[in-house]
N, C-alpha and C positions, 0 to 999 in steps of 0.2 A: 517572463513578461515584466514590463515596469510599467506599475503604477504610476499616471498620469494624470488622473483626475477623480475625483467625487464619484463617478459614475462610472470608475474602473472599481473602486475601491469598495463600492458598494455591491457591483457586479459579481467580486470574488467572492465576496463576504457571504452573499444570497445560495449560489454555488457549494460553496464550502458547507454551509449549515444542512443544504437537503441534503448531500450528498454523506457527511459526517453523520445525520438521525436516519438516513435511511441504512445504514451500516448496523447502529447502534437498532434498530427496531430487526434487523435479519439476524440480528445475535438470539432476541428474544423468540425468535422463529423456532430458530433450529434444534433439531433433533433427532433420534433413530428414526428410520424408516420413512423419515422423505428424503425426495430426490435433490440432487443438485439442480435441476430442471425445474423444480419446482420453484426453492430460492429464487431460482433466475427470474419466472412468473412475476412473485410478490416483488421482485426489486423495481421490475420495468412498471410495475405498477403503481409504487410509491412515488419514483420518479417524473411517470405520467401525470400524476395528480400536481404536483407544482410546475407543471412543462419544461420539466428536465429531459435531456436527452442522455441513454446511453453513448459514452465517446466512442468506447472500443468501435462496436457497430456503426458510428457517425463516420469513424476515422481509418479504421482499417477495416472494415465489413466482416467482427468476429461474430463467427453464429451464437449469438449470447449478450442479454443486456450486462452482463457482469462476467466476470472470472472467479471463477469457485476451484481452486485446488484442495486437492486431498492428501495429506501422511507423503510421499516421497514425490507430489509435484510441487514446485515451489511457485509458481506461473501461470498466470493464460489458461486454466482448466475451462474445460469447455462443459457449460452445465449439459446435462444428460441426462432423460428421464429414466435410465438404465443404471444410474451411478446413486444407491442409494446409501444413505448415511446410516453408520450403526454407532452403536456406543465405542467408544476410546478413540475413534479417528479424530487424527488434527485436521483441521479442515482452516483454510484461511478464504476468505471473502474479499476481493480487491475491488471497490467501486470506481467509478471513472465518470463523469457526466459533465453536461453542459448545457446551460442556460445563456442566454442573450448573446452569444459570441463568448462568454468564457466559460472555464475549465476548472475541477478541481477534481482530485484523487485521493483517496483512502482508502487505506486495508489494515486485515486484522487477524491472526490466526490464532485458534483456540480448539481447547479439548471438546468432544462431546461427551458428558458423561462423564464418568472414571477411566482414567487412564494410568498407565505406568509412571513412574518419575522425571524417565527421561521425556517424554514428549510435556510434562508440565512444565519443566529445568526451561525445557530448550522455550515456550514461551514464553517465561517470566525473562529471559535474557533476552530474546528481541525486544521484548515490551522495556526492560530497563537500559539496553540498547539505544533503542531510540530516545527515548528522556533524557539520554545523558548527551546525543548525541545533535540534541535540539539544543542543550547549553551554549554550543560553540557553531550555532550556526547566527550571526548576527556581522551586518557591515562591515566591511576590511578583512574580517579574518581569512584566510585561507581554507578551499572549498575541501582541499585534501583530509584536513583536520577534522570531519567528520567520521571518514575512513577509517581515522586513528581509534577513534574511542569506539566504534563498534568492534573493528577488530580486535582489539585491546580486551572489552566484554565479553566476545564472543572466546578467546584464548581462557580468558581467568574463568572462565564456566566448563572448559573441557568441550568447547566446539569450534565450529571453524565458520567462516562467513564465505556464500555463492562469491566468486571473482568476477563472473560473467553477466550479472543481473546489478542495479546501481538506481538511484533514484535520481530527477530529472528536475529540468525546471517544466512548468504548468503555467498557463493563463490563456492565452488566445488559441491555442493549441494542447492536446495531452502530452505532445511533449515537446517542449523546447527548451534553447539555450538555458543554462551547462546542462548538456544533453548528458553528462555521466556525475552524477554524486557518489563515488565508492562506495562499498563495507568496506576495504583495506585503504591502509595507505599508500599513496603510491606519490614519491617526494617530487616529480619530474610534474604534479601536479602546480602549478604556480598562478592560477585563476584565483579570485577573491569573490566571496558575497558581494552585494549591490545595494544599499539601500531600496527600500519598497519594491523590490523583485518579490516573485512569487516563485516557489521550490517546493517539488515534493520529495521529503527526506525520506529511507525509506531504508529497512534494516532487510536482513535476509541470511537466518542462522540457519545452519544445518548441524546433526548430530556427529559428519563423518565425513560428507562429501563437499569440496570447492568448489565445483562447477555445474552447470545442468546441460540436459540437452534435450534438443527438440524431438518430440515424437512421431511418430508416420503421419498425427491426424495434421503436422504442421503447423499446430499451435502450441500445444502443452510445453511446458519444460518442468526437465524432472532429473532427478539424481542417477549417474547410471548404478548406482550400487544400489538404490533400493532406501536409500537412508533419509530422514523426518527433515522436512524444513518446515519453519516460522519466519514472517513477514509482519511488520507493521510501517504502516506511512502515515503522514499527514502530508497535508498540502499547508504549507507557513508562509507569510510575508515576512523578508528578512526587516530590521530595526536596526538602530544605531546597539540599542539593548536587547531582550528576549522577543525573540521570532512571536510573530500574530500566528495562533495555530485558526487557522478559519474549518477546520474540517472536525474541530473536536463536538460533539453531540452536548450541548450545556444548558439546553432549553426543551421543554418539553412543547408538541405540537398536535393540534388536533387535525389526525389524519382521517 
């Protein structure tokens, strides 16, 4: 999407914020022994309360106000009052919603509890994945060049980045044009950021496996070997300088 007016830019912004606190407030939720189903409850809840819409369900009719993956799905987990959370699982939390005609997305994956090294490793490398990977996303530069530095992070940490999963452009739609932002690079890429476009960047480490795949229920994706992935996004406005991240939680709200 390109920003066009006051009342686009205000639109995102509104979007970005619930959708960014509502992430940051199911962080503070979560725990052993509730469900993914549950999550899913409080999100549609929080969302409700400002007349957000979940996207996923707006856009492609997934059973679920959000996507809750667990330890070896990286995607599309479909909350489930059956799937309940215990101590060390990586669990990632992907929101999606919409307000007035636009769009914003964020996710997040993290430990519950104590966990081993590798699944902490593998978050603090998406998470500085992405930070690093937000520096070079700004006007002119080439979209590939994203690709570059997550892969780049994801090699010097001892993991490898999904090939088949990629972060998108957002604003009218959850997803639109450049419909693929890599983890790798791929040089045959020759598309360039946009001034005041709207992008949700979007990492996706795993500990072993390159690629996921779909599961019977038709939605999840997940590693065929059984191996941890982490994810994080924001939803950014590109700049001439440093992207507008509209989805980071920087304000507190009475819900």
């Amino acid at each position: 999407m390109s920003l066009e007016s006051q009342q686009d830019w205000a639109g995102i912004r509104q979007i970005g914020e619930i959708v960014g606190r509502t992430l940051y407030l199911l962080r503070q939720f979560t725990r052993p022994g509730l469900s993914t189903k549950d999550l899913d409850t409080i999100a549609l809840e929080l969302l409700a309360r400002h007349g957000a819409r979940p996207a996923p369900r707006l856009a492609y009719g997934f059973p679920g106000a959000i996507c809750i993956s667990v330890n070896e799905e990286a995607a599309h987990g479909i909350p489930s009052p059956a799937k309940i959370l215990k101590e060390g699982d990586l669990i990632n939390i992907d929101i999606s919603a919409e307000l007035d005609g636009y769009f914003a997305d964020n996710g997040a994956s993290f430990v519950i509890g104590e966990a081993g090294p590798i699944k902490r490793r593998l978050v603090e490398c998406s998470q500085s994945a992405l930070r690093k990977a937000l520096n070079v996303v700004r006007a002119g530069a080439r979209i590939n060049e994203v690709g570059r530095v997550v892969e780049r992070e994801a090699r010097q940490h001892g993991f490898r980045v999904i090939t088949n999963l990629a972060g998108h452009g957002v604003g009218r739609a959850i997803h639109e044009a450049p419909h693929e932002i890599l983890c790798y690079y791929d040089k045959s890429v020759k598309s360039r950021f946009r001034k005041n476009t709207v992008v949700a960047v979007e990492t996706f480490i795993s500990s072993r496996a390159s690629y996921v795949v779909e599961r019977k229920d038709g939605w999840t994706l997940a590693t065929p070997d059984g191996s941890w992935v982490a994810q994080h996004e924001h939803t950014v406005i590109v700049t001439d300088g440093d992207p507008i991240i509209v989805t980071e939680a920087n304000r507190l709200w009475d819900y």
